[in-house]
BALUMRO-815010 format. One record per residue: residue number from 1; residue in one letter; x, y, z of N, C-alpha, C in turn. Coordinates in nm, 3 decimals, padded with zeros to 5 digits. Layout:
<nodes>
[node NUM,A,[X,Y,Z],[X,Y,Z],[X,Y,Z]]
...
</nodes>
This chain:
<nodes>
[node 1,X,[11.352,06.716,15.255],[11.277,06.650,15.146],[11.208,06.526,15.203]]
[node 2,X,[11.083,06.459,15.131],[11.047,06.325,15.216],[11.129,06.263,15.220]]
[node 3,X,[11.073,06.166,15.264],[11.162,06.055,15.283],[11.132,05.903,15.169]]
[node 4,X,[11.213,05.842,15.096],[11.129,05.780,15.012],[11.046,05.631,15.063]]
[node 5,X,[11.118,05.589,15.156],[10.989,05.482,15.267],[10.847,05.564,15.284]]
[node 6,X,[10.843,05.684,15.328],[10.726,05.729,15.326],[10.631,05.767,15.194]]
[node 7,X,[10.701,05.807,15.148],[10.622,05.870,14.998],[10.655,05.808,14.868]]
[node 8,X,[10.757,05.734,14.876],[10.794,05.649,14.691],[10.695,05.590,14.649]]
[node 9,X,[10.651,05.513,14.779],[10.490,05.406,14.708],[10.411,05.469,14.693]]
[node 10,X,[10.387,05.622,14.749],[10.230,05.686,14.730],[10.277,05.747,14.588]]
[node 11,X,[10.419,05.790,14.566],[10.390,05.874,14.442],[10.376,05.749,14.321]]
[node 12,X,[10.398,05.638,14.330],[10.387,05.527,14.236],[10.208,05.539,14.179]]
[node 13,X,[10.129,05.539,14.355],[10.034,05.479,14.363],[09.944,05.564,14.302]]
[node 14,X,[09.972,05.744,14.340],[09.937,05.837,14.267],[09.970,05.869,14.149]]
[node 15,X,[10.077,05.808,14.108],[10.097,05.831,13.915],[09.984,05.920,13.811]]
[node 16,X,[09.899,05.817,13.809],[09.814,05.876,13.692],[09.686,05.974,13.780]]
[node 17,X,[09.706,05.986,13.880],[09.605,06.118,13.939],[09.682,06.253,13.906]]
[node 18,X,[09.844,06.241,13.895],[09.911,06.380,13.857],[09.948,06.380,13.711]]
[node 19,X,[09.905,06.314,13.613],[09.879,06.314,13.480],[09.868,06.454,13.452]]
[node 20,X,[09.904,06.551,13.358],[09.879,06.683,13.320],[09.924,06.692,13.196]]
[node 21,X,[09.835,06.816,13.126],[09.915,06.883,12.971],[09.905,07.041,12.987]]
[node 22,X,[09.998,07.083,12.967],[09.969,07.219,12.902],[09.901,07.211,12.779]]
[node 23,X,[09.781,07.310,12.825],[09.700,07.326,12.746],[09.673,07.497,12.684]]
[node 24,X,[09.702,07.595,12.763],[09.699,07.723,12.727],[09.786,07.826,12.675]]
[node 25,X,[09.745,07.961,12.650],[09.881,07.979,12.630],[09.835,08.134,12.659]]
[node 26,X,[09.899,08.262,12.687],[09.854,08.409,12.698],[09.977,08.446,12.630]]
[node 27,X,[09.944,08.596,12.573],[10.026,08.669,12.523],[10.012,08.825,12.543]]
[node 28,X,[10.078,08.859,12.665],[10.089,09.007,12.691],[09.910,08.982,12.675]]
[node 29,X,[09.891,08.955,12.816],[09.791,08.935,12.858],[09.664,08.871,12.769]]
[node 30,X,[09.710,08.886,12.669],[09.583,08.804,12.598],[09.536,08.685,12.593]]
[node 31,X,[09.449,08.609,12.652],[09.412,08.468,12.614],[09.382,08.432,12.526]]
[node 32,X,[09.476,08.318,12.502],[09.433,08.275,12.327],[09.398,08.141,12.365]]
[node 33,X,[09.388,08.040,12.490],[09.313,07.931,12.516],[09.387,07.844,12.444]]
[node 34,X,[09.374,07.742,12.393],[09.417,07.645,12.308],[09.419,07.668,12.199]]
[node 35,X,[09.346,07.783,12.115],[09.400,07.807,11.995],[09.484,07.774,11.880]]
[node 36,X,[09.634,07.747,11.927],[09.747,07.758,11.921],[09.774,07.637,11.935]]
[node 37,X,[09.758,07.544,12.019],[09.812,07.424,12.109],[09.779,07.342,12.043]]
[node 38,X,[09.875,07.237,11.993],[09.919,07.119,11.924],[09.875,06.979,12.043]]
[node 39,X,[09.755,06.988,12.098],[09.704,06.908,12.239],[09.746,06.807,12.214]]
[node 40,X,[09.826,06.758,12.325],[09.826,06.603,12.359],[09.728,06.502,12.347]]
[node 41,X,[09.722,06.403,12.241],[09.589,06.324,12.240],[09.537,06.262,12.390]]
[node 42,X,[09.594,06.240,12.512],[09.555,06.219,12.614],[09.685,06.300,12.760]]
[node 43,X,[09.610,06.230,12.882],[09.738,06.309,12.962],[09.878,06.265,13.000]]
[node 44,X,[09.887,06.172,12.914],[09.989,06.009,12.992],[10.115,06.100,12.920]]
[node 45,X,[10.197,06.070,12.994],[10.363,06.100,12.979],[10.471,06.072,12.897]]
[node 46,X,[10.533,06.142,12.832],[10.705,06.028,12.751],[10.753,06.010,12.852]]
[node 47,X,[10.763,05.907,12.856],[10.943,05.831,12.931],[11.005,05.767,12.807]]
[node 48,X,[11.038,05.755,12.700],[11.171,05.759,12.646],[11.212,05.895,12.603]]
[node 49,X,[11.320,05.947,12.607],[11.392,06.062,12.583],[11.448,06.049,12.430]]
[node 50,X,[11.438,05.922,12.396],[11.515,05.900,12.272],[11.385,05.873,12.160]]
[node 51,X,[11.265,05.907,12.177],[11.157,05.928,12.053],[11.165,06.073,11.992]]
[node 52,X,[11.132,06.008,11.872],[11.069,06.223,11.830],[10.952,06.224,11.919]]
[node 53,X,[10.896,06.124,11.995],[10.729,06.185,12.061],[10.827,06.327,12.181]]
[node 54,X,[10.952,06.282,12.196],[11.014,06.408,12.307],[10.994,06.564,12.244]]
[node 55,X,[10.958,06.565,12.102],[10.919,06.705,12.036],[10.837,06.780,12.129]]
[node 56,X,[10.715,06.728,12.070],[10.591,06.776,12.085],[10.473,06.680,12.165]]
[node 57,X,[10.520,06.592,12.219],[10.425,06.453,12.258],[10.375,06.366,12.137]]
[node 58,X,[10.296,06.272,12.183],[10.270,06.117,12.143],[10.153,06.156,12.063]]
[node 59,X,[10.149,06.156,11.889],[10.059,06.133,11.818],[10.040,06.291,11.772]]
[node 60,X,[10.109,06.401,11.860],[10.018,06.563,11.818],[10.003,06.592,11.666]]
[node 61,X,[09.905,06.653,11.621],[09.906,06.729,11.459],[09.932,06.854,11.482]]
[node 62,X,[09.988,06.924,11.387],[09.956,07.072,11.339],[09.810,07.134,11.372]]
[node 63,X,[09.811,07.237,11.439],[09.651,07.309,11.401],[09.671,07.427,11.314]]
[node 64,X,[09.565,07.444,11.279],[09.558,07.602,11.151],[09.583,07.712,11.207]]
[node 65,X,[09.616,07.753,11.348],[09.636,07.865,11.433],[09.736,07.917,11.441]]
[node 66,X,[09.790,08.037,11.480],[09.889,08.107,11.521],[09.860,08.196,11.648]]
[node 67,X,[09.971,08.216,11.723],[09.921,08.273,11.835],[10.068,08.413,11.798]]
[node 68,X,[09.966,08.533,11.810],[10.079,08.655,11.811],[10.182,08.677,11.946]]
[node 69,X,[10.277,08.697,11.905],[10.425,08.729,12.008],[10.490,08.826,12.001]]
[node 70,X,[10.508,08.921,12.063],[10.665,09.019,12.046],[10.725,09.012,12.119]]
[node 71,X,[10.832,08.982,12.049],[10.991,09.011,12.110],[11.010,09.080,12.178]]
[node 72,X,[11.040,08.994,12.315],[11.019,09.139,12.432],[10.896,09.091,12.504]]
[node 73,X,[10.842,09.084,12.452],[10.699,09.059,12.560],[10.667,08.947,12.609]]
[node 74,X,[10.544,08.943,12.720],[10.512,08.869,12.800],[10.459,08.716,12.767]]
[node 75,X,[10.528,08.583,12.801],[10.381,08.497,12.787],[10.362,08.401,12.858]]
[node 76,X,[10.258,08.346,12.896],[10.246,08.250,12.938],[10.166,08.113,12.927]]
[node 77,X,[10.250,08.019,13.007],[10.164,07.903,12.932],[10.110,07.808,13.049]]
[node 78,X,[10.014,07.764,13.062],[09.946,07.715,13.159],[09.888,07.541,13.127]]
[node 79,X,[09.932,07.511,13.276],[09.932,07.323,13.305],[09.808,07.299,13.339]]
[node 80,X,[09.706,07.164,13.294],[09.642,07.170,13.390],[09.608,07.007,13.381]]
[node 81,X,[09.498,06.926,13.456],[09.540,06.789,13.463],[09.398,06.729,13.348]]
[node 82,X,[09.305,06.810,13.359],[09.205,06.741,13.241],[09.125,06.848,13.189]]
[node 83,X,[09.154,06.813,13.023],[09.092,06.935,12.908],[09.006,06.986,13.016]]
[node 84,X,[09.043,07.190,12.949],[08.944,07.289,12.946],[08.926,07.300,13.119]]
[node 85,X,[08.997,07.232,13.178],[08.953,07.284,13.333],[09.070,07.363,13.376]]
[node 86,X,[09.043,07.474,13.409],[09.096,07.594,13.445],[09.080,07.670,13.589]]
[node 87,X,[09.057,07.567,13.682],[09.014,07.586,13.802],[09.156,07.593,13.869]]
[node 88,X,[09.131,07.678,13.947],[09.295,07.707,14.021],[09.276,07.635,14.171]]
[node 89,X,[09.125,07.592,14.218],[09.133,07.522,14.294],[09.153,07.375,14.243]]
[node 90,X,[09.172,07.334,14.190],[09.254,07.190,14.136],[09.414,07.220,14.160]]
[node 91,X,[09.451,07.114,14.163],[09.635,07.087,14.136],[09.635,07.147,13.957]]
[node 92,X,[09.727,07.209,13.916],[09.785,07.174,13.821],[09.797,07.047,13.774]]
[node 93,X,[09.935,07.051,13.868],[09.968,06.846,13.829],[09.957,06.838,13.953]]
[node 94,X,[09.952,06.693,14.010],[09.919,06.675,14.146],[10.013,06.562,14.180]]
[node 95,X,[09.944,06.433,14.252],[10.040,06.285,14.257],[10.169,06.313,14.287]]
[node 96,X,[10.191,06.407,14.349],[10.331,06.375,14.392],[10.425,06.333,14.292]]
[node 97,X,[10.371,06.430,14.169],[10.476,06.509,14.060],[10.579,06.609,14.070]]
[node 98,X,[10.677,06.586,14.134],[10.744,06.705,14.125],[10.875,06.659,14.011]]
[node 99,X,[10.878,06.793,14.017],[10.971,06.807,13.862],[11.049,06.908,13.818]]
[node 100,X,[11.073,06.951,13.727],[11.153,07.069,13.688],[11.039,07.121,13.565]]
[node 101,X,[11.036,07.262,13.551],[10.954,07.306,13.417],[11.048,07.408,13.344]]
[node 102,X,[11.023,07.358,13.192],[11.124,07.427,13.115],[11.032,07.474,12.962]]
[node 103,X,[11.078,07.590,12.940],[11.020,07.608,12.821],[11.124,07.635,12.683]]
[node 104,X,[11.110,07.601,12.582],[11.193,07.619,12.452],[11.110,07.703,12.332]]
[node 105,X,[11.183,07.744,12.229],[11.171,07.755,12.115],[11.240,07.780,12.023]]
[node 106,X,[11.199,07.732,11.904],[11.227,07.676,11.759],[11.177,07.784,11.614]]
[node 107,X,[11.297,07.832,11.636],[11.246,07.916,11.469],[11.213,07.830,11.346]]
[node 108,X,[11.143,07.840,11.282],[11.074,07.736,11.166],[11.037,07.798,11.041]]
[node 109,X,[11.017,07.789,10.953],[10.949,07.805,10.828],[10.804,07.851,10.833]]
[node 110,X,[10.761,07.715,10.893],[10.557,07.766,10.859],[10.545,07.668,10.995]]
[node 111,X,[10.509,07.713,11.125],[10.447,07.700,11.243],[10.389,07.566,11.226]]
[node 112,X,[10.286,07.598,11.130],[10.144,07.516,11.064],[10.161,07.363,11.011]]
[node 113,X,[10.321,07.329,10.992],[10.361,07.215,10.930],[10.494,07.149,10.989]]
[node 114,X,[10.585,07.270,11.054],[10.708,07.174,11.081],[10.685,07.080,11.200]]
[node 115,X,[10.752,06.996,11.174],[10.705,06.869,11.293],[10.870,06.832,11.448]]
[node 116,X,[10.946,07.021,11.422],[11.015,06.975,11.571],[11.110,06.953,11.519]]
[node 117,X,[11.156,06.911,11.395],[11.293,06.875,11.415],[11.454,06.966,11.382]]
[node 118,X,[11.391,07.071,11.406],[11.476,07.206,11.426],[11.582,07.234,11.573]]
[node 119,X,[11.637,07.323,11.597],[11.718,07.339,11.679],[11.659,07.434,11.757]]
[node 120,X,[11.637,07.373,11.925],[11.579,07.433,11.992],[11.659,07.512,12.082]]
[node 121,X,[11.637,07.609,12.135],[11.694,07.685,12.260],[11.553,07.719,12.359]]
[node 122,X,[11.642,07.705,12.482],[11.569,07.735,12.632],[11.542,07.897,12.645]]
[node 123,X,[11.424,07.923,12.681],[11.386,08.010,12.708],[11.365,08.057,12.876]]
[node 124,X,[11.343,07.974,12.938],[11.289,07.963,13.107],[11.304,07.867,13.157]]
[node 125,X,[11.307,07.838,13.264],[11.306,07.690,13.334],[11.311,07.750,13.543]]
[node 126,X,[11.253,07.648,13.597],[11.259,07.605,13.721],[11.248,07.479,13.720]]
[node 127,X,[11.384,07.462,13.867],[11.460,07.372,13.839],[11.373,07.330,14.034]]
[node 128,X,[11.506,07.276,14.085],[11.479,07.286,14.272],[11.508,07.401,14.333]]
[node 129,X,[11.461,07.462,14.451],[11.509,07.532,14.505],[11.542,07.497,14.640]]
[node 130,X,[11.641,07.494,14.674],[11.710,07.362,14.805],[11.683,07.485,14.953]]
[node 131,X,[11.603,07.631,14.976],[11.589,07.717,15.025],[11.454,07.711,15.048]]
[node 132,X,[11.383,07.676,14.946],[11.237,07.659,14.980],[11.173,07.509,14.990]]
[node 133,X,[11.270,07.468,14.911],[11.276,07.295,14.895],[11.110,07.275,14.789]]
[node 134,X,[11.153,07.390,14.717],[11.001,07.372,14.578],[11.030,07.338,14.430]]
[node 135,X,[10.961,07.265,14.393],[11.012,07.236,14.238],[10.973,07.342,14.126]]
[node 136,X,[10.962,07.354,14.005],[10.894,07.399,13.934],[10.776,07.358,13.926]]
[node 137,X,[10.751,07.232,13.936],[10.594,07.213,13.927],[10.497,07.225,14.062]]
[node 138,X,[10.620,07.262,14.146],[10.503,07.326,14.306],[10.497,07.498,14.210]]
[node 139,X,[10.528,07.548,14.164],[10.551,07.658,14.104],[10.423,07.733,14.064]]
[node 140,X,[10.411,07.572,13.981],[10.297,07.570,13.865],[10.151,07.567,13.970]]
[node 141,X,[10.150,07.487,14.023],[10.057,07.497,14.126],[10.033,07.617,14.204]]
[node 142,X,[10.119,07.677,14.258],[10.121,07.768,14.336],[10.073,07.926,14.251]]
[node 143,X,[10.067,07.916,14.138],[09.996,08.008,14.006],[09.929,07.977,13.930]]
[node 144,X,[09.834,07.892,13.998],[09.733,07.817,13.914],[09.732,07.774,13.759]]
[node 145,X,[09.856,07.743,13.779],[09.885,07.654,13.645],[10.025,07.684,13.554]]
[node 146,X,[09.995,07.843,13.573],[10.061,07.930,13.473],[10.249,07.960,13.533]]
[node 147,X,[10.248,07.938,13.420],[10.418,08.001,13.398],[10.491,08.105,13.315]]
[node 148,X,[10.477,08.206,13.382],[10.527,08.334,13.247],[10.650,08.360,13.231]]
[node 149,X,[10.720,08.422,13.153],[10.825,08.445,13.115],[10.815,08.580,12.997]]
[node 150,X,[10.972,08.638,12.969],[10.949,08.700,12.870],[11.041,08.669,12.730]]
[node 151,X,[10.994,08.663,12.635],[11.060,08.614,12.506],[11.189,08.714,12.472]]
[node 152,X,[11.310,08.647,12.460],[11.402,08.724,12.403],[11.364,08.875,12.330]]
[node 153,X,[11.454,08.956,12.359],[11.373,09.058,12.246],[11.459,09.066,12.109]]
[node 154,X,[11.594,09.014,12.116],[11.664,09.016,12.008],[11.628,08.928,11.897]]
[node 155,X,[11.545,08.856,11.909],[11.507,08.726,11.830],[11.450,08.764,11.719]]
[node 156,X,[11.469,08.691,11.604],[11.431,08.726,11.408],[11.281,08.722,11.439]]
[node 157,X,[11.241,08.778,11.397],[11.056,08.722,11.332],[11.067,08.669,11.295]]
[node 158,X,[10.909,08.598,11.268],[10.855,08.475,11.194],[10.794,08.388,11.312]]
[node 159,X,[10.790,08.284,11.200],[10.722,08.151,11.307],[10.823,08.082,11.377]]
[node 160,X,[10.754,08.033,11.486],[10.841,07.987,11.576],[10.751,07.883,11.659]]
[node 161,X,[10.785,07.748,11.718],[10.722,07.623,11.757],[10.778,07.678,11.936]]
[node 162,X,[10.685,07.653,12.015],[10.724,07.681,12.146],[10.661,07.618,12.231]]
[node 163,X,[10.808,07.562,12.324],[10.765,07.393,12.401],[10.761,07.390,12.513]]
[node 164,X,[10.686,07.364,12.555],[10.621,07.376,12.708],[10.624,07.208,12.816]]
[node 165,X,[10.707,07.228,12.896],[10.759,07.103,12.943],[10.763,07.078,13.117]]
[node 166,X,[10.670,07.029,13.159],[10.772,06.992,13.283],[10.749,06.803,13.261]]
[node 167,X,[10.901,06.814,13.376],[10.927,06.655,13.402],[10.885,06.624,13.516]]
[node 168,X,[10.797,06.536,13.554],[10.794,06.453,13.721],[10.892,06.325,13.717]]
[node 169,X,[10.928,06.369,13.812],[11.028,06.273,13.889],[11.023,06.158,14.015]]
[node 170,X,[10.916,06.172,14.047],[10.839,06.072,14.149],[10.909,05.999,14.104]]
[node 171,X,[10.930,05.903,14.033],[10.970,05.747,14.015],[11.128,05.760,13.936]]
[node 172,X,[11.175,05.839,13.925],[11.306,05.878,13.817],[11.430,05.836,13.910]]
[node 173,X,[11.422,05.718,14.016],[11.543,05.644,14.052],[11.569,05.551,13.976]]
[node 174,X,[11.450,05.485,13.858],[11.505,05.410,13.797],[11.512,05.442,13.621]]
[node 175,X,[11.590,05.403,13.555],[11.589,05.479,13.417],[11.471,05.413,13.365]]
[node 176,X,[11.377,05.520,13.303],[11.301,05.575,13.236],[11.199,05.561,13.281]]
[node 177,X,[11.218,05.619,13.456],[11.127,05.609,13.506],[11.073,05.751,13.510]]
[node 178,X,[11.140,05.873,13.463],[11.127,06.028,13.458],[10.978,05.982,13.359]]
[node 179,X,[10.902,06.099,13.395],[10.758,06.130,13.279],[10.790,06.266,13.253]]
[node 180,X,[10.820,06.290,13.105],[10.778,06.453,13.004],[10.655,06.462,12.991]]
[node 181,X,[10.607,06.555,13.057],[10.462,06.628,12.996],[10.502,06.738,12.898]]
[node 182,X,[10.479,06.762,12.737],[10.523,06.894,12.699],[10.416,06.911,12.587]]
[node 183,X,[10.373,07.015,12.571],[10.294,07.016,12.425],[10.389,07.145,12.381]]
[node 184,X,[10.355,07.163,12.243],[10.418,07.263,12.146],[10.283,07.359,12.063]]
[node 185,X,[10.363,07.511,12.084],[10.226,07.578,12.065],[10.279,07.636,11.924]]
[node 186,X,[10.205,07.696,11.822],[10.228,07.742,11.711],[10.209,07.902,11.741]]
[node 187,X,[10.345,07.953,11.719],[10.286,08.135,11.741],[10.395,08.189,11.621]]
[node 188,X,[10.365,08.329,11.602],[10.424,08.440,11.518],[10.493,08.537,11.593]]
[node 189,X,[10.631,08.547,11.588],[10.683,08.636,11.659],[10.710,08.770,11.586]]
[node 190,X,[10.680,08.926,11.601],[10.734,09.018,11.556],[10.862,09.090,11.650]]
[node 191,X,[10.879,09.196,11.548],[10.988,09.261,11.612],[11.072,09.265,11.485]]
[node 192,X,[11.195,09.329,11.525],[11.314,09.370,11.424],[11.454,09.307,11.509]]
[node 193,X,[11.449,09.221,11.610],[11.546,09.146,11.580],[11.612,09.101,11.477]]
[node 194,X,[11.720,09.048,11.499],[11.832,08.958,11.431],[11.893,08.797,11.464]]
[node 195,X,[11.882,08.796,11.606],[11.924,08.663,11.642],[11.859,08.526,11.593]]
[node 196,X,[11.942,08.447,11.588],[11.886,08.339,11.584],[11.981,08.216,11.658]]
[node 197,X,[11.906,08.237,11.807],[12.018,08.114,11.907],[12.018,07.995,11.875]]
[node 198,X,[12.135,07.898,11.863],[12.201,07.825,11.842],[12.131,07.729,11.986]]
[node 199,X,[12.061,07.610,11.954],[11.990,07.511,12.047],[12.010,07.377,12.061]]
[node 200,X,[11.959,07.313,12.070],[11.926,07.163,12.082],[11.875,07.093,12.012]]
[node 201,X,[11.897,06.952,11.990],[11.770,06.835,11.910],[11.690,06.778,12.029]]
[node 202,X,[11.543,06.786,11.984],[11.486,06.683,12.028],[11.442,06.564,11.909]]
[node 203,X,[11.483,06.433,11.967],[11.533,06.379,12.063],[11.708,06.403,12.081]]
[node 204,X,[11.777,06.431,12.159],[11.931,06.425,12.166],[11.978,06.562,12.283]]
[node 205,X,[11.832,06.605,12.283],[11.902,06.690,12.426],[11.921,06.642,12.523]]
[node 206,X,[11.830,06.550,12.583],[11.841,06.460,12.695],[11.908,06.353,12.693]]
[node 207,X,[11.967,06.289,12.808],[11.968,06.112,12.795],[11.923,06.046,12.918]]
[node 208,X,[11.868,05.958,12.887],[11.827,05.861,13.034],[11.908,05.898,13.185]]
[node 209,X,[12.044,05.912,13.139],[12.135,05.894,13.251],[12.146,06.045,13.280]]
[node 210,X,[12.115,06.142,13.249],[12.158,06.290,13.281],[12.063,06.270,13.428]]
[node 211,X,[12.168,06.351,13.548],[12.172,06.316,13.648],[12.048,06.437,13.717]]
[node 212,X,[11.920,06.498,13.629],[11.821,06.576,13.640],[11.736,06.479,13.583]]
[node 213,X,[11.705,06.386,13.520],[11.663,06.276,13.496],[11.664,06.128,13.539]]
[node 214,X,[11.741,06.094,13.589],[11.796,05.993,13.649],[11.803,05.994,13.800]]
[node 215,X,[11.739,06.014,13.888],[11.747,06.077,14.029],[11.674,06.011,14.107]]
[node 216,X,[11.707,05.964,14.208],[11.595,05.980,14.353],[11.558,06.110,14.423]]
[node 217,X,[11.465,06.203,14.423],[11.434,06.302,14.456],[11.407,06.285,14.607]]
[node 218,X,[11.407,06.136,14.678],[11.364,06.122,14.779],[11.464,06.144,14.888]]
[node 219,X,[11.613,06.141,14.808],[11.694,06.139,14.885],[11.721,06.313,14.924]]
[node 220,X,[11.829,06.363,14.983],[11.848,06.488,15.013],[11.905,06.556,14.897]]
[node 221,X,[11.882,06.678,14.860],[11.889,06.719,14.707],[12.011,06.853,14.776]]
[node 222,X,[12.118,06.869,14.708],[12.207,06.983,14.705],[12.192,07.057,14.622]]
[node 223,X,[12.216,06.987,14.511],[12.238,07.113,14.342],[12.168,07.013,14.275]]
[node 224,X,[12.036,07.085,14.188],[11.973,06.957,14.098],[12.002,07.009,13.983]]
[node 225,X,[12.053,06.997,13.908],[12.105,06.988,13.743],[11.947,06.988,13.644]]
[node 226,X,[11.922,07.074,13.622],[11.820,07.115,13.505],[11.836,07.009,13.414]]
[node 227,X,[11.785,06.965,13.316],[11.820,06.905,13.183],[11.827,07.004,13.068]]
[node 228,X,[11.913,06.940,13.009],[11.927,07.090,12.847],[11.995,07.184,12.872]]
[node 229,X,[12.010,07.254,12.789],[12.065,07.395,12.790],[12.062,07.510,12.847]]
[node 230,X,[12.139,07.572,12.871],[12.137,07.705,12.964],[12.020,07.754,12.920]]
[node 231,X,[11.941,07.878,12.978],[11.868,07.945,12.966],[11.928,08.105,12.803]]
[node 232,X,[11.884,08.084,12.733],[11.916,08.196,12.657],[11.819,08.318,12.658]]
[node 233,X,[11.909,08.436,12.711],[11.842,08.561,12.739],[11.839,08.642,12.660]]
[node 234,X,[11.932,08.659,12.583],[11.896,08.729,12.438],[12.021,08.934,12.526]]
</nodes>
């Protein structure tokens, strides 16, 4: 891993050049673009863990959209560092962001209005890999943005809020020095499931001190501890 004499001050210095939002979203191959996406009013980061902005980000509204899902199927959601650019020759996130990327979702009532404060469960995540020595957000880069996964298939229909997250850690030796990038997309899930997994609060999944948050990444990394909840596979 670097070393942090060499690289702590550049990732300081680079901060706001690796600024990013998820902005997209596909479904079993379909592009639905932002459609869906509850956009971050700009690209700047949470660092407190203890706001509701840890939902959905700082200031987001509801949009009138839904994006279709089945249970079972494919989706993905894609990072990138400034609206509507979709260039895979860009960084994703860049600045010497590295991080972990995790995705959630939230069964809800009406997509269109709830504001997050439901019980979330993990759907995906990359964490470190101490073999390749890559984060999730070299991940993101390395697939021009995108992160797919497949949605439980046991899961109820209906609407469902789905949160798209990575953390950079550049500066996360000191508390609240971690940055959340996450937006929340509005989709409709079908299928004839039944489940409904048992999740998390945001704010109250995280805390400052959880030791995937709280870190020098500069130092030598063994086992890096995800934040949140196991992955639920359905």
């Amino acid at each position: 891993m670097r070393s942090f004499t060499s690289f702590g001050l550049l990732a300081c210095a680079n901060s706001v050049l690796g600024h990013s939002t998820f902005q997209e979203m596909w479904s079993d191959g379909k592009d639905y673009a932002s459609t869906c996406a509850r956009l971050p009013l700009n690209n700047n980061p949470v660092t407190s863990v203890s706001t509701n902005d840890v939902r959905c980000n700082a200031g987001t509204t509801p949009v009138a959209t839904l994006c279709d899902v089945a249970a079972g199927g494919n989706v993905t959601v894609e990072m990138h560092a400034q609206p509507g650019d979709r260039k895979c020759s860009n960084a994703a996130i860049g600045g010497n962001h590295y991080g972990p990327v995790m995705v959630y979702m939230s069964k809800v009532t009406d997509a269109k209005t709830n504001v997050g404060d439901g019980s979330w469960f993990k759907v995906a995540e990359d964490g470190y890999n101490t073999a390749t020595k890559k984060w999730g957000t070299d991940l993101l880069n390395d697939n021009c943005g995108k992160r797919s996964f497949k949605v439980p298939s046991n899961i109820a229909p209906g609407n469902y809020l789905l949160r798209a997250e990575a953390i950079a850690l550049h500066a996360a030796q000191s508390s609240g020095g971690a940055q959340l990038y996450m937006t929340c997309f509005q989709i409709n899930v079908s299928g004839s499931g039944t489940a409904n997994p048992t999740g998390v609060k945001f704010p109250g999944a995280y805390k400052a001190t959880d030791p995937g948050i709280l870190i020098n990444i500069y130092n030598t990394i063994t086992n890096y501890i995800i934040p949140g909840p196991a992955v639920y596979t359905g």
